[in-house]
ZAFITOR-41610 format. One record per residue (C-alpha): residue number from 1; residue in three letters; x, y, z negated. Coordinates in steps of 0.5 Angstrom, whole numbers. Each point is the difference from the previous one (the first is absolute). Layout:
+-----+------+-------+-------+-------+
:  nr : rest :    xx :    yy :    zz :
+-----+------+-------+-------+-------+
: NUM :  ALA :     X :     Y :     Z :
...
+-----+------+-------+-------+-------+
REM end
This chain:
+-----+------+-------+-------+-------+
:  nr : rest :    xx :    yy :    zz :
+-----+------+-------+-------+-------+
:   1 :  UNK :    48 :   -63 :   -90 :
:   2 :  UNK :     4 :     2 :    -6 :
:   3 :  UNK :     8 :     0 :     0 :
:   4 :  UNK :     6 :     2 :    -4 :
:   5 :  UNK :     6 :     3 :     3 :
:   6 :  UNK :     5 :     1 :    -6 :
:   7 :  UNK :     7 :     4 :     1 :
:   8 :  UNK :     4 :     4 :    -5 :
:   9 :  UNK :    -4 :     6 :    -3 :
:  10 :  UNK :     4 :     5 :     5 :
:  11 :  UNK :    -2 :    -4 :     5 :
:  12 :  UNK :    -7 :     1 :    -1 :
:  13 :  UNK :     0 :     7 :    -2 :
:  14 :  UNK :     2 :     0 :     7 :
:  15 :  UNK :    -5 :    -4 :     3 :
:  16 :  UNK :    -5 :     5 :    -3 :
:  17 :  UNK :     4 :     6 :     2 :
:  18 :  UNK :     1 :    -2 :     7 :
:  19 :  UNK :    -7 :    -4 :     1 :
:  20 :  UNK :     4 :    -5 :     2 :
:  21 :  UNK :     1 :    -7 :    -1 :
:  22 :  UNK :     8 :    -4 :     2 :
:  23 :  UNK :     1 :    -6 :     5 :
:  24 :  UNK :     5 :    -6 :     0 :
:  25 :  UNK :     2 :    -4 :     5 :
:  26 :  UNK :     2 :    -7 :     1 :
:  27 :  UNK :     7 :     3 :     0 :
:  28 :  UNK :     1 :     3 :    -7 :
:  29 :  UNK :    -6 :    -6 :    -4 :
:  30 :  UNK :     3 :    -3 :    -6 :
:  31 :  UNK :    -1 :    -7 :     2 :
:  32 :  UNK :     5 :    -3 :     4 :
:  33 :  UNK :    -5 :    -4 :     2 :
:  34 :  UNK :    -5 :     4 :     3 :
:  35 :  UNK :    -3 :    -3 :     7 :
:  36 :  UNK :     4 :    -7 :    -2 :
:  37 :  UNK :    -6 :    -4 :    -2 :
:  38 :  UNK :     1 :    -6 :     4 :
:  39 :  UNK :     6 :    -4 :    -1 :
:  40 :  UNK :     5 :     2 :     4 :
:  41 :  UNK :     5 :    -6 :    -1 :
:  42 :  UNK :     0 :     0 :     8 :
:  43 :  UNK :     6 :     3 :     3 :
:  44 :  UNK :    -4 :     3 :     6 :
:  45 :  UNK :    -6 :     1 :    -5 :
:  46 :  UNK :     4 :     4 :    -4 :
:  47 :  UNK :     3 :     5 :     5 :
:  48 :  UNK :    -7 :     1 :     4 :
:  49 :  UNK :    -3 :     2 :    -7 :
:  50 :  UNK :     7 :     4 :    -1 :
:  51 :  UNK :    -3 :     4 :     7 :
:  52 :  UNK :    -6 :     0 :    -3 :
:  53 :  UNK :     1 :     4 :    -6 :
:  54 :  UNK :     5 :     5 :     3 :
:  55 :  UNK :    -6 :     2 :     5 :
:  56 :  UNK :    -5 :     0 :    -6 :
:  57 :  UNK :     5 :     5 :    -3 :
:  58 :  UNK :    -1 :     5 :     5 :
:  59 :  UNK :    -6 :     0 :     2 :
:  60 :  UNK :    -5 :    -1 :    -6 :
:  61 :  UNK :     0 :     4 :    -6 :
:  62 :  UNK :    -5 :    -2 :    -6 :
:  63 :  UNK :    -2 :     2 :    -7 :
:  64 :  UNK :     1 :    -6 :    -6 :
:  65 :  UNK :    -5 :     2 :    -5 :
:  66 :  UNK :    -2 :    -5 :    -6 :
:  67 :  UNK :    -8 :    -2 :    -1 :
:  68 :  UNK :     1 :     0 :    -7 :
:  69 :  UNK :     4 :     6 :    -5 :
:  70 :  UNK :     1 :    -4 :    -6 :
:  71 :  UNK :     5 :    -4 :     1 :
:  72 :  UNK :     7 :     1 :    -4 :
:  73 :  UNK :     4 :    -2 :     5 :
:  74 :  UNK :    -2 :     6 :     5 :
:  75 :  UNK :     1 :     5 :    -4 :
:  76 :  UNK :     6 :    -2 :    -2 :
:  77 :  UNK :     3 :    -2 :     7 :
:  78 :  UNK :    -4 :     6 :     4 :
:  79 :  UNK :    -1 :     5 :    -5 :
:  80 :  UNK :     6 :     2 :    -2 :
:  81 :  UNK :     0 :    -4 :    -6 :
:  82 :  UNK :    -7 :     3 :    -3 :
:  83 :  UNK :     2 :     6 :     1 :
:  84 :  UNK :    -4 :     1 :     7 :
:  85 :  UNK :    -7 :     0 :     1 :
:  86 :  UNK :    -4 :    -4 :     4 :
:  87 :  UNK :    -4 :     4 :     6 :
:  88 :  UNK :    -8 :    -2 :     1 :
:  89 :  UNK :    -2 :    -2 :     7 :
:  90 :  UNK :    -6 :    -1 :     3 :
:  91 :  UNK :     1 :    -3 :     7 :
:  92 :  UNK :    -5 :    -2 :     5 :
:  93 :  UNK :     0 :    -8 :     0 :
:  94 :  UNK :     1 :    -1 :     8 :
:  95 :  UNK :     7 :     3 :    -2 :
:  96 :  UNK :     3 :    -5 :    -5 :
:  97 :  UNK :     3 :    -7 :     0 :
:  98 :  UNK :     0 :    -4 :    -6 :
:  99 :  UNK :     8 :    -3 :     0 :
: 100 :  UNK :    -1 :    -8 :    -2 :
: 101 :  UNK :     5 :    -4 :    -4 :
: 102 :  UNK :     3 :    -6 :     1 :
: 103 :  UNK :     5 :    -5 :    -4 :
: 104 :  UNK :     2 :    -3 :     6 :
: 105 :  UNK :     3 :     2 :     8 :
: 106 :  UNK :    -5 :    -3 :     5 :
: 107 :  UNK :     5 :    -4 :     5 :
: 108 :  UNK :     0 :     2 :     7 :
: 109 :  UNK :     3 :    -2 :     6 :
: 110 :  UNK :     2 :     4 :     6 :
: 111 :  UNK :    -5 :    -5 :     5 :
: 112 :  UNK :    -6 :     2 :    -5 :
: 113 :  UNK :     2 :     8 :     0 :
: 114 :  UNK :    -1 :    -1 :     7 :
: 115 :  UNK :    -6 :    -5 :     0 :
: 116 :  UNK :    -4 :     7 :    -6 :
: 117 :  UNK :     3 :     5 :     5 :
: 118 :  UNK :    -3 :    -3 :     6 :
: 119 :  UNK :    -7 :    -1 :    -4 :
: 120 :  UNK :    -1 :     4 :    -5 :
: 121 :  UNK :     5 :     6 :     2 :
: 122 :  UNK :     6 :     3 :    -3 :
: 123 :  UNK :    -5 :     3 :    -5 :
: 124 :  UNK :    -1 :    -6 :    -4 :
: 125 :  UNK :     6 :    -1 :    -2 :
: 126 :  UNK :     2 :     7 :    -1 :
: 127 :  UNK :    -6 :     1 :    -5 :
: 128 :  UNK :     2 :    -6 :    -3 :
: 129 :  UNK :     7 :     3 :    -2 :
: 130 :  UNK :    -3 :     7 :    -2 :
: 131 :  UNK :    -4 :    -2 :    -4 :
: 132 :  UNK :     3 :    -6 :    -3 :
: 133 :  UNK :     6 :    -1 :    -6 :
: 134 :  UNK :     2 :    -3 :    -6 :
: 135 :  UNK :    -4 :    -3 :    -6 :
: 136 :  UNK :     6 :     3 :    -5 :
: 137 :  UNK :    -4 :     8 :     3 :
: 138 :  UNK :    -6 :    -1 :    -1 :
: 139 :  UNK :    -1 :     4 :    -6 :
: 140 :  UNK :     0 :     5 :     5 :
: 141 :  UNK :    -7 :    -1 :     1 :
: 142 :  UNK :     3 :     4 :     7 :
: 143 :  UNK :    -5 :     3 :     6 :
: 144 :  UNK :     3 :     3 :     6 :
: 145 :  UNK :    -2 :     5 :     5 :
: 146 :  UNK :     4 :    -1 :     6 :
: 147 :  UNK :     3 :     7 :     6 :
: 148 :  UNK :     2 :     0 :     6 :
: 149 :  UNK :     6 :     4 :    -1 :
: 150 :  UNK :    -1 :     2 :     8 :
: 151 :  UNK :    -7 :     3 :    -3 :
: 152 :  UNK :     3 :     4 :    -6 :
: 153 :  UNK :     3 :     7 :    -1 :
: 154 :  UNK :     7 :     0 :     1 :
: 155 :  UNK :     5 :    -2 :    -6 :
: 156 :  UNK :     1 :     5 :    -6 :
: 157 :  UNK :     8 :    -2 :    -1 :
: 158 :  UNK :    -1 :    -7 :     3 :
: 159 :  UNK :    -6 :    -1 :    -4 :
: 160 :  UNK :    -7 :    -1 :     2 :
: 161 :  UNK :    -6 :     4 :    -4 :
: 162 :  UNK :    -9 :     0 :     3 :
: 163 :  UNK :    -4 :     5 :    -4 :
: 164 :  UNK :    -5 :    -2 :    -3 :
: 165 :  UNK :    -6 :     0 :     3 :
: 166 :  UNK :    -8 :    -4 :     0 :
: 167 :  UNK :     4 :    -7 :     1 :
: 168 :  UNK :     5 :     1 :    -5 :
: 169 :  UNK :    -2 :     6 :    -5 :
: 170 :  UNK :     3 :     2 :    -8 :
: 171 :  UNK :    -5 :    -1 :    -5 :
: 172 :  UNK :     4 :     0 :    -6 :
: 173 :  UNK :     7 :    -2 :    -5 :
: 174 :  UNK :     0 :    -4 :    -4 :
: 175 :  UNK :     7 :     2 :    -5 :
: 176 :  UNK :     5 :    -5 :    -2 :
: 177 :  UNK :     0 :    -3 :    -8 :
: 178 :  UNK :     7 :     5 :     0 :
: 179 :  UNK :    -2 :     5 :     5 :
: 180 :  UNK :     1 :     7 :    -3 :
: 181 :  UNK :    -3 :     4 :     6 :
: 182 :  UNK :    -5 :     5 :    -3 :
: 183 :  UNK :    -6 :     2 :     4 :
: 184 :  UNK :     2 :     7 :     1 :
: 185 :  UNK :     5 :    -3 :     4 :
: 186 :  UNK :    -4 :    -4 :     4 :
: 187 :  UNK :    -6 :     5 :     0 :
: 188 :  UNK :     6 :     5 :     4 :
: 189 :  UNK :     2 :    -5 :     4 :
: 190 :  UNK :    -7 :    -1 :     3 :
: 191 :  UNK :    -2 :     5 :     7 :
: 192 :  UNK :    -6 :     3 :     2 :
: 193 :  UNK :    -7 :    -2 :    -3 :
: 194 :  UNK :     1 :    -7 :    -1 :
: 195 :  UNK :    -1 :    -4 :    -8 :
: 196 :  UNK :     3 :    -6 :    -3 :
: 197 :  UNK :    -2 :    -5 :    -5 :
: 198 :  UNK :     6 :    -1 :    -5 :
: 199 :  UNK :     1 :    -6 :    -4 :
: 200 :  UNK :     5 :    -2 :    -6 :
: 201 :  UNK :     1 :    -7 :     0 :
: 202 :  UNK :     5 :    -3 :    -7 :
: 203 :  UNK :     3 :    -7 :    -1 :
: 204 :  UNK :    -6 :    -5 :    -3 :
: 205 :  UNK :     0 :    -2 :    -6 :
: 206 :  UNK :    -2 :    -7 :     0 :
: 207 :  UNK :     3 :    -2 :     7 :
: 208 :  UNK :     5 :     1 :     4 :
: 209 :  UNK :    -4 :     5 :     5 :
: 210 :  UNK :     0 :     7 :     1 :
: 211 :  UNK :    -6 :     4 :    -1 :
: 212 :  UNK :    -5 :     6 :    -1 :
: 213 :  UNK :     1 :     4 :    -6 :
: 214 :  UNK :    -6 :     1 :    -2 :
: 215 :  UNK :     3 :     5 :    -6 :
: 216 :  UNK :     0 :     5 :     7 :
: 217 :  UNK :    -6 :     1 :     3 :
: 218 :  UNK :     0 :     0 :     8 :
: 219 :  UNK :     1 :     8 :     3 :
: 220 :  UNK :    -2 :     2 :     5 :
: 221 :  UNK :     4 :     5 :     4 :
: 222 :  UNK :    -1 :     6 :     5 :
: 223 :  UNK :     5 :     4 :     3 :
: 224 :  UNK :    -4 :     6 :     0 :
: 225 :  UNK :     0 :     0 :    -7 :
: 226 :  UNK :     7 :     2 :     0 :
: 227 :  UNK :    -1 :     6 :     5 :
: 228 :  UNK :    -6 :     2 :    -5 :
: 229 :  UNK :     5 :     1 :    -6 :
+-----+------+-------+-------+-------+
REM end
């Protein structure tokens, strides 16, 4: 399926240099209530999730995508105020969990923490708290492609890159409203023999969306045409 990843334009630049997408982990998400999604009133539920979370964050790592690239919000908050650029994805289906919002915290006891372990497994419960957040994000319309961080190439800086490969490929950018990246730099930034599709987008003119630029044809780019130059 087709995902959006959106990051500052230095950033991408990077990714398509380095063929090679970032990772987060459960430490350093900007939602303090990543994993909560039951109601945690409960003092003993509360410090077991508590446990939970800070396994989770050394354990798995995962890329947040969003399933759509219109949405004002995201380009605001994940691309650098407009000025990024949105990294096209396709990724293999089987790889993906689609997050669930919820306006309300399901309550949940310790007694049927115990009872959904016995029956369904600890899994249950751990894919209800992955996949699971507040109503109030869901103009994120997010995805997400979960590592094990034992199965991943050690930390550049504490940081956690894959490269991209037949799961996870680049199939373009998409350009902020604001982004002043021009094609040249993004052609010099391209290794080997891959191509890309570059698209502007710009701020609607009837509603609050961002949108194609349909002024600005989308060009394909090949990095052998640089070294032809």
């Amino acid at each position: 399926m087709r995902l959006y990843y959106f990051t500052s334009a230095q950033f991408a630049l990077e990714a398509v240099r380095h063929q090679r997408y970032k990772l987060s982990t459960f430490d350093n998400l900007n939602d303090p209530f990543e994993l909560f999604a039951p109601d945690l009133s409960d003092e003993t539920v509360r410090a077991a999730f508590r446990q939970f979370k800070r396994k989770c964050a050394t354990e798995i790592a995962m890329l947040c995508c969003s399933k759509s690239w219109g949405n004002t919000l995201l380009w605001s908050h994940y691309a650098d105020r407009h000025t990024g650029i949105a990294l096209v994805l396709e990724v293999a289906d089987e790889c993906v969990t689609h997050v669930r919002y919820r306006k309300t915290r399901r309550a949940l006891s310790l007694g049927e923490m115990d009872r959904e372990m016995r029956t369904k497994g600890i899994s249950a419960i751990s894919k209800e708290s992955l996949q699971v957040k507040a109503y109030e994000w869901g103009y994120e319309d997010e995805a997400r492609i979960f590592f094990g961080i034992g199965h991943l190439p050690p930390p550049n800086d504490g940081l956690y890159f894959c490269p991209f490969d037949e799961r996870i490929s680049l199939q373009g950018l998409i350009l902020g409203p604001l982004c002043q990246t021009s094609l040249n730099d993004i052609r010099r930034s391209m290794p080997g023999d891959i191509r890309l599709q570059i698209r502007k987008s710009r701020i609607a003119f009837g509603s609050f969306k961002v949108v194609r630029d349909k002024s600005q044809s989308p060009v394909w780019l090949n990095s052998f045409d640089e070294k032809k130059q």
